[in-house]
N, C-alpha and C positions, 0 to 999 in steps of 0.2 A: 356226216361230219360237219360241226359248225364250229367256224372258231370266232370269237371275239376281241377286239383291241380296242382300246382306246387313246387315245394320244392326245398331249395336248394337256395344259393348266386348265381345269373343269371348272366352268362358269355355273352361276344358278338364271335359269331360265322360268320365263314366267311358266304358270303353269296353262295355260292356252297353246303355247309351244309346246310344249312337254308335251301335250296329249295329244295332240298333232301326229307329233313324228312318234310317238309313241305308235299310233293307231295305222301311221306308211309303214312304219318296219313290219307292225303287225299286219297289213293286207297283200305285203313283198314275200315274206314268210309262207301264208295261205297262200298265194300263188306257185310259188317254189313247189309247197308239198303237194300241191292240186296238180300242175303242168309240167315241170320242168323235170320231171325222174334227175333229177340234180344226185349226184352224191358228193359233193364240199358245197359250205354255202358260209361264207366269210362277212361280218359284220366290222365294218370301222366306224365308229364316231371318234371325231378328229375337233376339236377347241382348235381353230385357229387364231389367227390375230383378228381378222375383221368378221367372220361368219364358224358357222356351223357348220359339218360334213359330214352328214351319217349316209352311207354307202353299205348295199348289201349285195353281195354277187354271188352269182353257185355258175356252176360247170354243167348246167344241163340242156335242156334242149332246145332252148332259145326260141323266138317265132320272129316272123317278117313284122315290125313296127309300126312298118305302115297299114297294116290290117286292124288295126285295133282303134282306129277310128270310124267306126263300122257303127251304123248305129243299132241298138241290142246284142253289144258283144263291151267284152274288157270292163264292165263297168268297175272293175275295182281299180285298174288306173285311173277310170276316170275320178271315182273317190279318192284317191291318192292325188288327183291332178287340184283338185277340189282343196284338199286340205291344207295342201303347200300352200295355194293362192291366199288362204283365208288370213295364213300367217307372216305373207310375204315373203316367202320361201322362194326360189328356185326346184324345180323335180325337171331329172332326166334320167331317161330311160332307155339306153342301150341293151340291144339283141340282138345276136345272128344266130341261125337255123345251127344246131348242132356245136354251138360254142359258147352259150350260156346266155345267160342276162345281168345285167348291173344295171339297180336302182340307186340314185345320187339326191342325196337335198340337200340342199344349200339355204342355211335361214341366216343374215343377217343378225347382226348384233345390236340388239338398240341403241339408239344414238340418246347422248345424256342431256 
């Protein structure tokens, strides 16, 4: 079950952003369906006043966070850690064993 919301008066973002968070949603997703035997998996992007909030969370099996700085393991957060940076993003990634995971980016709004 996936649901989606959006919230929030929608800004146009460059498209380097776009593809960004395009490409974290999409390797949070591939993680989801790879690891997490998840069954809900909830999508917000949120327009806020000073940044961007796109957050995806599911209910499934979560892993210890701290394992995934391993080296030759998790490289798709580290891609994800990766792309945030490029944009100036914030990425946070909250897990516990048996109660899911949430992925959070936070891009800033260009300043005029």
């Amino acid at each position: 079950d996936l649901s989606v919301n959006v919230r929030g008066r929608t800004r146009v973002m460059s498209s380097r952003v776009c593809d960004a968070a395009m490409l974290i949603v999409q390797q949070a997703i591939a993680n989801v369906l790879s690891h997490a035997k998840a069954n809900r998996v909830a999508l917000t992007i949120e327009f806020g006043i000073r940044k961007l909030r796109i957050c995806l969370r599911d209910d499934g099996r979560g892993f210890l966070p701290d394992r995934g700085t391993t080296a030759g393991t998790h490289f798709g957060q580290l891609g994800m850690r990766e792309r945030a940076r490029e944009i100036g993003a914030e990425l946070r990634i909250r897990s516990a064993v048996e109660r899911g995971t949430t992925v959070s980016v936070f891009v800033p709004y260009p300043t005029k």
